[in-house]
C-alpha positions in Angstrom: 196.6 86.6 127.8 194.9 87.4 124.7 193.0 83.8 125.1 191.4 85.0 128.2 190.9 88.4 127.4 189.1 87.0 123.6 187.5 84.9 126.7 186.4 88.3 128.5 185.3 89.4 125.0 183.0 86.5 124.5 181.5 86.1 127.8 181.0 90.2 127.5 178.9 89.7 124.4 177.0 87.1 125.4 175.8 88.7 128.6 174.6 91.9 125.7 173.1 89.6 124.2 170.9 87.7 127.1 170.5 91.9 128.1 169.3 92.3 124.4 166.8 89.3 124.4 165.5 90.3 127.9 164.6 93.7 126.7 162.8 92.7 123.7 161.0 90.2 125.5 159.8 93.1 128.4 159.0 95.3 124.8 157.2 92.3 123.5 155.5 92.0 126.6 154.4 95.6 127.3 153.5 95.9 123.5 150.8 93.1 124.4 149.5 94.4 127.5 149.1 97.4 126.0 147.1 95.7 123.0 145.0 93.6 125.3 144.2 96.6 127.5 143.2 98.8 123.8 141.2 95.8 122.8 139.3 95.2 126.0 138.6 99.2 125.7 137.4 99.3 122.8 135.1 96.5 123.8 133.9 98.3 126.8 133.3 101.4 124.4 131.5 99.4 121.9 129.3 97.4 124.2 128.2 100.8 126.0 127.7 102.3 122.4 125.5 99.4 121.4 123.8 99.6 125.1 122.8 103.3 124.1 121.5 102.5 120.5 119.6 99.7 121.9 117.8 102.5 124.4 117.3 105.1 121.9 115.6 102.2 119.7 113.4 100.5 122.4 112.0 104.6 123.4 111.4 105.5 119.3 109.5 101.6 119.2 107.4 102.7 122.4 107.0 106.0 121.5 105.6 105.1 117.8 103.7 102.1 119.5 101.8 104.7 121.7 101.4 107.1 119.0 100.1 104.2 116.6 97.3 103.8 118.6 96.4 108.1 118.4 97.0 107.1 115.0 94.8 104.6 114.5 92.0 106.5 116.2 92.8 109.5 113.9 92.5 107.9 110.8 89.4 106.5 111.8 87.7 109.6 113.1 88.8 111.1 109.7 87.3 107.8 107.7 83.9 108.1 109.7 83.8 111.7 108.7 84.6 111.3 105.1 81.8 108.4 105.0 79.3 110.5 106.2 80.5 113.3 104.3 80.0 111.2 100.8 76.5 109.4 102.6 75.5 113.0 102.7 76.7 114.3 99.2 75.0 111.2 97.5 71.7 111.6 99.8 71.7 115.3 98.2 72.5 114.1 95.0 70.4 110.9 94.1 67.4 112.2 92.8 69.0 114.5 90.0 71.4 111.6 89.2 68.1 109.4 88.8 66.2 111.6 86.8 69.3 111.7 84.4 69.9 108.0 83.8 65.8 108.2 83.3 66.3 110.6 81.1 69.1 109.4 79.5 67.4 105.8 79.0 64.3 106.7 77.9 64.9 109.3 75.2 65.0 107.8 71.9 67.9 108.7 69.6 67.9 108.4 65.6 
């Protein structure tokens, strides 16, 4: 009697056992769904997130692109008027600079 009931006992703790390993391996399981699923989220949020940057980039390139070109014309409106601005001043100026360096050349110092 106590043979078959130690049997019992045995047969009982195996069966916990098997009951044991099958519940770790569903944990095990679930724990790796749940990873997969976290990783192929955070994926999807970091694709989207690199999709948006991407947008906002490509508008600030086109929208410095098309003000490059207002640029551009700007700073060469303000270069012509500058030029003529100078042309002018040394027009205005040329004669009394060239009577000093005659001046300046021609008088004899001791």
């Amino acid at each position: 009697m106590a043979s078959s009931r130690a049997q019992g006992g045995i047969q009982q703790l195996l069966a916990a056992e098997q009951e044991a390993q099958h519940i770790v391996n569903a944990a095990r399981n679930e724990k790796m769904a749940r990873l997969k699923q976290a990783k192929e989220e955070a994926d999807k949020e970091v694709a989207d997130f690199r999709a948006q940057m991407e947008m906002e980039f490509q508008r600030k390139v086109a929208e410095s692109s098309g003000d490059s070109g207002a640029n551009v014309k700007r700073l060469e409106h303000e270069t012509e008027g500058k030029i003529q601005h100078l042309k002018l001043e040394a027009s205005r100026i040329s004669n009394d600079v060239a009577h000093m360096l005659l001046k300046h050349v021609t008088t004899v110092r001791y």
